[in-house]
Backbone as CSV, one residue per row, in Angstrom:
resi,resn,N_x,N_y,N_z,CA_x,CA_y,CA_z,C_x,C_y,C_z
1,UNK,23.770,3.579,-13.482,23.038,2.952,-12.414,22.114,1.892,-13.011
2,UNK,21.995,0.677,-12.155,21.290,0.048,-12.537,19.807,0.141,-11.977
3,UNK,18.430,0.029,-13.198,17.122,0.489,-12.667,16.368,-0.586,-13.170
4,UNK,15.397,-1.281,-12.131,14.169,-2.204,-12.650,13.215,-1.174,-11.988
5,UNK,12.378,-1.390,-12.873,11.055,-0.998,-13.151,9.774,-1.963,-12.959
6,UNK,9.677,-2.632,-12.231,8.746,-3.674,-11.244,7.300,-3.405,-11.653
7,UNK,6.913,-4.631,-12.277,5.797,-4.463,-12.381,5.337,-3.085,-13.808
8,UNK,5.792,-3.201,-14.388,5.763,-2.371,-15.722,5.746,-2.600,-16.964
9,UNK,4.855,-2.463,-17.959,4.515,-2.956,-19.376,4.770,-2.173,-19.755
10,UNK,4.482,-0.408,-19.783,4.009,0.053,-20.824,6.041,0.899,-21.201
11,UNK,6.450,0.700,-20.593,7.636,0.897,-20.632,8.499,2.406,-20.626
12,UNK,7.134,3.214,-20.379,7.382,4.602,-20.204,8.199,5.262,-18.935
13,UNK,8.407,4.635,-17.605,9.368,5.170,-16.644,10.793,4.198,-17.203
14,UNK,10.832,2.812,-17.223,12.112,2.603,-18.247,12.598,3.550,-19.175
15,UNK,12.178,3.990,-20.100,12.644,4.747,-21.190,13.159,5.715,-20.687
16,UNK,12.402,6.968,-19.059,12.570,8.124,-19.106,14.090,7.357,-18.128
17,UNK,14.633,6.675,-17.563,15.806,6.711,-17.325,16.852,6.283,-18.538
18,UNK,16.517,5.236,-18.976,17.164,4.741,-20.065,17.762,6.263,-20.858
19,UNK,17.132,6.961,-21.176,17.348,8.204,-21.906,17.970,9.321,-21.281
20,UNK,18.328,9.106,-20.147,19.248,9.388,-18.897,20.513,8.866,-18.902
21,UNK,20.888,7.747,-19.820,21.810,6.805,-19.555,22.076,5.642,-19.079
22,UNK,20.753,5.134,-17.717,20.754,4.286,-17.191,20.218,3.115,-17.704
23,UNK,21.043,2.035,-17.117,20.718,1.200,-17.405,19.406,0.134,-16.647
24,UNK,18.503,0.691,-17.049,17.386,0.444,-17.041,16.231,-0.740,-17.756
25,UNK,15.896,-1.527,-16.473,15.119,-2.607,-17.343,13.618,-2.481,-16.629
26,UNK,12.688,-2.721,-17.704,11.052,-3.056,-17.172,11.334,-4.797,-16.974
27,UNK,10.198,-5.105,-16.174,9.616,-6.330,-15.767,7.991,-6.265,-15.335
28,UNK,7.837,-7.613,-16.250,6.522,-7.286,-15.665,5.668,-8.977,-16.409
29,UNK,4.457,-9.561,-16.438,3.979,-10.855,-16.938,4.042,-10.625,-18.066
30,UNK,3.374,-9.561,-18.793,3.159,-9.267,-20.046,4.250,-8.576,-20.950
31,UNK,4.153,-8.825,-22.058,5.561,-8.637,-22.789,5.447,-6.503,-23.024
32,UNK,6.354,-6.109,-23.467,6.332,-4.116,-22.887,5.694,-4.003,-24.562
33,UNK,5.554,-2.703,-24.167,4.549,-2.008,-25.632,5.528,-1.376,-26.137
34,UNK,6.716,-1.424,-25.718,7.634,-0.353,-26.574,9.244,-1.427,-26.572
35,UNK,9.438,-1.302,-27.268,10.966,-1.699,-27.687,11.967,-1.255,-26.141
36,UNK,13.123,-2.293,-25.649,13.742,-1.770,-25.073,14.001,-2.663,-24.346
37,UNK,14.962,-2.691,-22.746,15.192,-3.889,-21.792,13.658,-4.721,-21.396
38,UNK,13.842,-5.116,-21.378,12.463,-5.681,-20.982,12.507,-7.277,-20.518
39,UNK,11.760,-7.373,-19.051,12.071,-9.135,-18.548,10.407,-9.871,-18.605
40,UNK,9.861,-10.360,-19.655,8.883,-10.806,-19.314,8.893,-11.813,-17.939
41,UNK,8.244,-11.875,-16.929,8.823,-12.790,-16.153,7.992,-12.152,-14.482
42,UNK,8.110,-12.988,-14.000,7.853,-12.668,-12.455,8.734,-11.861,-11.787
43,UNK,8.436,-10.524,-11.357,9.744,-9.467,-10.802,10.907,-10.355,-9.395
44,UNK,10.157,-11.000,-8.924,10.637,-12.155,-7.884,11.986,-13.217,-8.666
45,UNK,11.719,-13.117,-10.005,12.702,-14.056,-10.353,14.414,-13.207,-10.527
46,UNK,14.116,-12.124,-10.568,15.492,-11.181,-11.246,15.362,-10.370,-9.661
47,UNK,14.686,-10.012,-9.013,14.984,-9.060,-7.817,16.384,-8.957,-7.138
48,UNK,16.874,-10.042,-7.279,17.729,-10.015,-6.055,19.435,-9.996,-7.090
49,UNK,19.260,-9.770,-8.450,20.221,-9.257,-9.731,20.786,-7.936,-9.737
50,UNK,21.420,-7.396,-8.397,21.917,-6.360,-8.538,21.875,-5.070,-8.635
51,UNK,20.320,-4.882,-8.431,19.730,-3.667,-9.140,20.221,-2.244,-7.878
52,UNK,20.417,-1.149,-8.803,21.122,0.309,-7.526,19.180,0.859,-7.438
53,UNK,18.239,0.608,-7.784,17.019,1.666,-7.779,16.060,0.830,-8.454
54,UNK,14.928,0.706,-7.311,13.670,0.120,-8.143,12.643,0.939,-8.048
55,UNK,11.605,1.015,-8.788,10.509,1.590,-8.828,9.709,0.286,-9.026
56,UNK,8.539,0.207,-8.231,8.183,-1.078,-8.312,6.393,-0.211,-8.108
57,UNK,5.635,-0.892,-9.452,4.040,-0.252,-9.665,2.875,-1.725,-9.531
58,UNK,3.046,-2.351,-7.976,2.479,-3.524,-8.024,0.890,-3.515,-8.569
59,UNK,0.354,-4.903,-8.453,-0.818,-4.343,-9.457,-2.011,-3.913,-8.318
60,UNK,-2.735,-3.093,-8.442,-3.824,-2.337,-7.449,-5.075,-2.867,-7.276
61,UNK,-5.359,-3.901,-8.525,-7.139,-4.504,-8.166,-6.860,-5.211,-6.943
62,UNK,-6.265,-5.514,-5.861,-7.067,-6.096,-4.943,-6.537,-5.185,-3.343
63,UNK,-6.014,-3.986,-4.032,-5.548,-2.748,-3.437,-6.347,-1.575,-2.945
64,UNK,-6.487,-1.434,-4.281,-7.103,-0.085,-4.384,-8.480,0.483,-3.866
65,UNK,-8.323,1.631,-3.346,-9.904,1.729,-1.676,-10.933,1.776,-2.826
66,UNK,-10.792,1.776,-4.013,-11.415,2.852,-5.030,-12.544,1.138,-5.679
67,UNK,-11.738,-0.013,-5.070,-12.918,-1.358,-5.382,-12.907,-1.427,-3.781
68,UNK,-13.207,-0.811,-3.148,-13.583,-1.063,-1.524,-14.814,-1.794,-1.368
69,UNK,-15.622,-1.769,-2.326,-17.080,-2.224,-2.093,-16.748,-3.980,-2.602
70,UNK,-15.978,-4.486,-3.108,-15.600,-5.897,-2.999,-14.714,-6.369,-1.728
71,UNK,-14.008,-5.539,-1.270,-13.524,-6.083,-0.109,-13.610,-7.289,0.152
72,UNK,-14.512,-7.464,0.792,-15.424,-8.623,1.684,-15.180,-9.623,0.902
73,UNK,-15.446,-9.530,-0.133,-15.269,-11.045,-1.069,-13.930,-11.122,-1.804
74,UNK,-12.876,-10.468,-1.336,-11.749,-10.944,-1.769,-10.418,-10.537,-1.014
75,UNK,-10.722,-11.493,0.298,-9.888,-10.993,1.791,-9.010,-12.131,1.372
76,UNK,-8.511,-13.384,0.592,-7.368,-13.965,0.207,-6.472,-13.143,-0.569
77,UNK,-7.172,-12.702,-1.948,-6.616,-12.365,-2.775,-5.597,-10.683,-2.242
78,UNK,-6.331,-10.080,-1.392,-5.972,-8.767,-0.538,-4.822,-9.685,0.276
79,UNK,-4.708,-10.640,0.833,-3.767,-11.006,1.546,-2.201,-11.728,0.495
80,UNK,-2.475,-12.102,-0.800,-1.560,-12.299,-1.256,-1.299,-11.162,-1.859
81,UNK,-1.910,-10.091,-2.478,-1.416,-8.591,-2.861,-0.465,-7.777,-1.542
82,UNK,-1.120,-8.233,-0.389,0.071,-7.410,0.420,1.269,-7.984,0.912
83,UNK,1.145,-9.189,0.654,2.456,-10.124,0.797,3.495,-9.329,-0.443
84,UNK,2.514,-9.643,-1.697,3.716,-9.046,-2.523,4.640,-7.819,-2.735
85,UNK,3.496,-7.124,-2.051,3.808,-5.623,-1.664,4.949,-5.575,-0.643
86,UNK,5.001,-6.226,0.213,6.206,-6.512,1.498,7.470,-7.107,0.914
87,UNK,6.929,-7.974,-0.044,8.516,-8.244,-1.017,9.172,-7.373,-1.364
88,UNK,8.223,-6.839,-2.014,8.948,-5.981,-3.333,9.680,-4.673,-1.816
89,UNK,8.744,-4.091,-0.817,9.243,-3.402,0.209,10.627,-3.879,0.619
90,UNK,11.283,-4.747,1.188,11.911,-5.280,1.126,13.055,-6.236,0.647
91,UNK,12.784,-5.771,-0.527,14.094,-6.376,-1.322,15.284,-5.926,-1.080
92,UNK,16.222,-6.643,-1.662,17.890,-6.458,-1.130,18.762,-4.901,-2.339
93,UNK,17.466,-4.409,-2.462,17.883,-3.107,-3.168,17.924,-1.587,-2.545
94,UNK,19.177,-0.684,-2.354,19.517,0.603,-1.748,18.127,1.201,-1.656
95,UNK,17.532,2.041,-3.044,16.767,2.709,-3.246,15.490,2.304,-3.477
96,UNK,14.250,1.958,-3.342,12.966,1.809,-3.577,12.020,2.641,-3.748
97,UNK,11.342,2.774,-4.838,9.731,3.494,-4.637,8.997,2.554,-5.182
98,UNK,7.594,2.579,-4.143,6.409,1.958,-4.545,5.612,2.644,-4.892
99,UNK,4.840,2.386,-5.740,3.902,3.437,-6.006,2.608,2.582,-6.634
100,UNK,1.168,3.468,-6.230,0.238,2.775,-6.332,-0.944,3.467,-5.956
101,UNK,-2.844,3.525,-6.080,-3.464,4.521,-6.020,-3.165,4.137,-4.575
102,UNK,-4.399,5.684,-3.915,-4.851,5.112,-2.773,-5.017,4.048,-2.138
103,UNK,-4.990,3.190,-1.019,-4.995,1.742,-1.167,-4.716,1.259,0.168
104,UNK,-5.010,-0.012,0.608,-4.894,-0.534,2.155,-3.483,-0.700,2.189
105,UNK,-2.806,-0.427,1.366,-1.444,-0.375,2.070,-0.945,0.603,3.038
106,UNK,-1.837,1.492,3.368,-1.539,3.059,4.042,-2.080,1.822,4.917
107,UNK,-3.064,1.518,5.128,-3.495,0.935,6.679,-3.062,-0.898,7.289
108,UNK,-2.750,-1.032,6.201,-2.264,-2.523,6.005,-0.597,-2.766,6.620
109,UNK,0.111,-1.579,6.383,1.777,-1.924,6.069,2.156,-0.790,6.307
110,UNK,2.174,0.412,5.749,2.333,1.965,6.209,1.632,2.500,5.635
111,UNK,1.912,4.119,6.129,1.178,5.451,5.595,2.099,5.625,4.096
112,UNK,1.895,6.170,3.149,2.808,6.626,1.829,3.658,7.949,2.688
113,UNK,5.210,7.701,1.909,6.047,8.769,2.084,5.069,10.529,1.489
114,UNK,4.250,9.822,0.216,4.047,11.210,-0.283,2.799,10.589,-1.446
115,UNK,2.014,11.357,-1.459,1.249,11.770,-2.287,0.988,12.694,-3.776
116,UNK,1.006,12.504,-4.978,1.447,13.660,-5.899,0.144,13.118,-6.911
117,UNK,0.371,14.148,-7.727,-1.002,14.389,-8.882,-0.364,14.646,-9.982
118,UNK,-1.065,14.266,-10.761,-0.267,14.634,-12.317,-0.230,16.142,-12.470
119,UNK,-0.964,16.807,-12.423,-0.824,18.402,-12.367,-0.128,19.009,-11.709
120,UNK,1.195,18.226,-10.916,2.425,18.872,-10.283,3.408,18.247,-11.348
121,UNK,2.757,18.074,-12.295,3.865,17.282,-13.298,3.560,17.671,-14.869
122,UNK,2.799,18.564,-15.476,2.532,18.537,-16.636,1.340,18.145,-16.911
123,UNK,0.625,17.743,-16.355,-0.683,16.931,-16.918,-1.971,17.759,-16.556
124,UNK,-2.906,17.935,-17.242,-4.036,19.055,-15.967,-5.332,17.659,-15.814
125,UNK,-4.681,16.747,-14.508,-5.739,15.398,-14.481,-5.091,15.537,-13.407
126,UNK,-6.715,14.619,-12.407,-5.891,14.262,-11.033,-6.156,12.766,-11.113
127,UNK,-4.942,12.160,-10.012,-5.503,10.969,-10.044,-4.144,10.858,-9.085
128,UNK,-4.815,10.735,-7.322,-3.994,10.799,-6.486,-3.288,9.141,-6.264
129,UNK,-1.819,9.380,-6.724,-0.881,8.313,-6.268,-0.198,8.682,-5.375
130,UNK,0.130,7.259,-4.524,0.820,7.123,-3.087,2.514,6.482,-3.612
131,UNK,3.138,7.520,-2.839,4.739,6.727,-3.053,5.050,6.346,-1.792
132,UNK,5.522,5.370,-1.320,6.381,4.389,-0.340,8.136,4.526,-0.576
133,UNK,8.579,5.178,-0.125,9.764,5.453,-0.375,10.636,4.541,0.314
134,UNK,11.765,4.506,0.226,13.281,3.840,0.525,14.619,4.694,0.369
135,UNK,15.208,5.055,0.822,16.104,6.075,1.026,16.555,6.974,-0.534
136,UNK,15.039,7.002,-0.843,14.662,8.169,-2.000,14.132,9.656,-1.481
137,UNK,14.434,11.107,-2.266,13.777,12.028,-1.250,11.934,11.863,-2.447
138,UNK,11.244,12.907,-1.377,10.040,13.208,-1.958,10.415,13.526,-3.410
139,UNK,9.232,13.190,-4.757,9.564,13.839,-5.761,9.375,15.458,-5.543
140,UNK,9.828,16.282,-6.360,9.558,17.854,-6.293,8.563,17.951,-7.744
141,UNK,7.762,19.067,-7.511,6.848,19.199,-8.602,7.781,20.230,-9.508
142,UNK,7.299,19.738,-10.970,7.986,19.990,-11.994,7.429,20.894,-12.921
143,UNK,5.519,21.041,-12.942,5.001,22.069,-13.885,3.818,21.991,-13.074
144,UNK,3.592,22.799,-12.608,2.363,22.693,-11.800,1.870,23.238,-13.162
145,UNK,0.272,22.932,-13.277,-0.585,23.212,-14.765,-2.172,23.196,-14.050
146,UNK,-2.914,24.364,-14.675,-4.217,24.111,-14.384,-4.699,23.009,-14.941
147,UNK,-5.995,22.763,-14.885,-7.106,21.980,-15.171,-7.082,20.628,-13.985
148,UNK,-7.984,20.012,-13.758,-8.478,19.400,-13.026,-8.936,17.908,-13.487
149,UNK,-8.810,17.788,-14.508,-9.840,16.601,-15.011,-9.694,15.339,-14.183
150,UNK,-10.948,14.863,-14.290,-10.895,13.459,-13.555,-10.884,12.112,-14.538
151,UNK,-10.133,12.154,-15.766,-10.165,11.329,-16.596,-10.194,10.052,-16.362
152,UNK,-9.127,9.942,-15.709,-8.811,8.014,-15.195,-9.968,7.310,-14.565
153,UNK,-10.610,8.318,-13.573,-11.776,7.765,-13.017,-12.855,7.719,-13.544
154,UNK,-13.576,8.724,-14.920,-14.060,8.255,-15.326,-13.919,7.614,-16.580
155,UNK,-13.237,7.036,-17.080,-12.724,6.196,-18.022,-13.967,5.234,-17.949
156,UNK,-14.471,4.702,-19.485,-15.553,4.311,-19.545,-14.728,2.585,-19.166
157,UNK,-15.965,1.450,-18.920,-15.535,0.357,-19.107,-15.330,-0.230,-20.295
158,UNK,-14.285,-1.112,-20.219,-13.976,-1.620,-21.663,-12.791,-2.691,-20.913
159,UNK,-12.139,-3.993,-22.231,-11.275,-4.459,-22.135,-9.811,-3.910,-21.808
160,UNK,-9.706,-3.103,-22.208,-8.063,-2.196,-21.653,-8.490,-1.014,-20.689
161,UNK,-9.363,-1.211,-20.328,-9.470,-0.369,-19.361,-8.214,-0.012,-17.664
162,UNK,-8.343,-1.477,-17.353,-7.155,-1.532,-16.337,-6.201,-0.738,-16.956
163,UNK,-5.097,-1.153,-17.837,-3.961,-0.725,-18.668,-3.644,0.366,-18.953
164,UNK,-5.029,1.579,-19.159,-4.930,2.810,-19.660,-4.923,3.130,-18.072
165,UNK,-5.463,2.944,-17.066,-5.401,3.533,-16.066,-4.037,3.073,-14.902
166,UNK,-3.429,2.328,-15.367,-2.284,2.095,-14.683,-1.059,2.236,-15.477
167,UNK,-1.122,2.771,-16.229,-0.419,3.359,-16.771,0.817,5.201,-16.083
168,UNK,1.989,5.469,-16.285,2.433,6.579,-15.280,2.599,7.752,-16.430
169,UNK,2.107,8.439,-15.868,1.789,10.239,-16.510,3.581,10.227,-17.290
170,UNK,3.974,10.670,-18.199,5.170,10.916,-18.775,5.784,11.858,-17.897
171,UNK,5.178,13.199,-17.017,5.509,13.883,-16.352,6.089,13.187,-15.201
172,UNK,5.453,12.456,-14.715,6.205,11.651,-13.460,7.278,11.092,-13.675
173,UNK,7.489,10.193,-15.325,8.314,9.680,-15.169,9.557,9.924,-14.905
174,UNK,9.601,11.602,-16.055,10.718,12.662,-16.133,11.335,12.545,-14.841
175,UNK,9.885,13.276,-13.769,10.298,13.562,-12.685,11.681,12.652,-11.882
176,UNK,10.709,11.409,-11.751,11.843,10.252,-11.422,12.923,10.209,-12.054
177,UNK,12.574,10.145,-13.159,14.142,9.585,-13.691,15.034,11.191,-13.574
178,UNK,14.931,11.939,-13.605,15.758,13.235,-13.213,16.174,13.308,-11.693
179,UNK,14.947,13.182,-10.717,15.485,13.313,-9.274,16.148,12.296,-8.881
180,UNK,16.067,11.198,-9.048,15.818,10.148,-8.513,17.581,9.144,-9.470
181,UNK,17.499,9.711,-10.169,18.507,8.997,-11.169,20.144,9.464,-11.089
């Protein structure tokens, strides 16, 4: 099967299909942190290349409820983030998941198919992501694990800060690339 990975650097849901067999490519502006298919490039330029399954992780700063307190001062930039979001919704591909935190896309465009936490996946951290599905089923949880931590959120500030936090739990990726693949 063929898989883009939309919007993806760090190249960790690529790999977990790739290692599945599939033929699997990341895309994303910035060049990937790991060896492998990889399209530096605008996901808009290759979208419409055939792909059987996208997972598409658009970017969340002008998304996410979690900078709600800028809102107000960045009602353009919120309007070209949900444009892109409707692309990528809509592309000429079978299968889709979007995925992304909390975010005005529940009130903007739709509600999320589903909601999941890394601790239904191996990880003992929460950090609630929204999936937007396309004739994908819900993921199923894979290790439910205690602990609770709120790491991502409080992640101190720094230059890579974005990066470490948009980044997808290895557990998820499994997940996907097993159900989903």
């Amino acid at each position: 099967m063929r898989v883009l990975i939309a919007c993806e650097f760090s190249g960790i849901v690529r790999d977990a299909f790739s290692a599945r067999g599939h033929d699997a490519w990341s895309c994303d502006l910035l060049p990937t942190e790991r060896p492998g298919k990889h399209a530096q490039d605008d996901v808009l330029a290759i979208i419409d290349d055939g792909w059987d399954l996208m997972i598409a992780h658009p970017p969340c700063t002008h998304l996410a409820v979690s900078g709600a307190r800028w809102f107000k001062d960045k009602q353009n930039e919120q309007a070209a983030a949900l444009d892109f979001v409707r692309l990528l919704m809509d592309a000429p591909i079978e299968r889709i998941a979007i995925e992304n935190p909390v975010s005005i896309i529940s009130s903007r465009i739709r509600k999320p198919d589903q909601i999941i936490q890394p601790w239904q996946f191996g990880h003992g951290e929460t950090k609630a992501t929204c999936l937007w599905l396309k004739n994908l089923p819900n993921l199923l949880p894979t290790n439910i694990v205690d602990g609770r931590e709120a790491r991502i959120h409080k992640m101190p500030p720094g230059p890579d800060r974005w990066k470490e936090r948009s980044r997808t739990f290895q557990g998820i990726a499994e997940a996907m690339a097993d159900q989903w693949g």
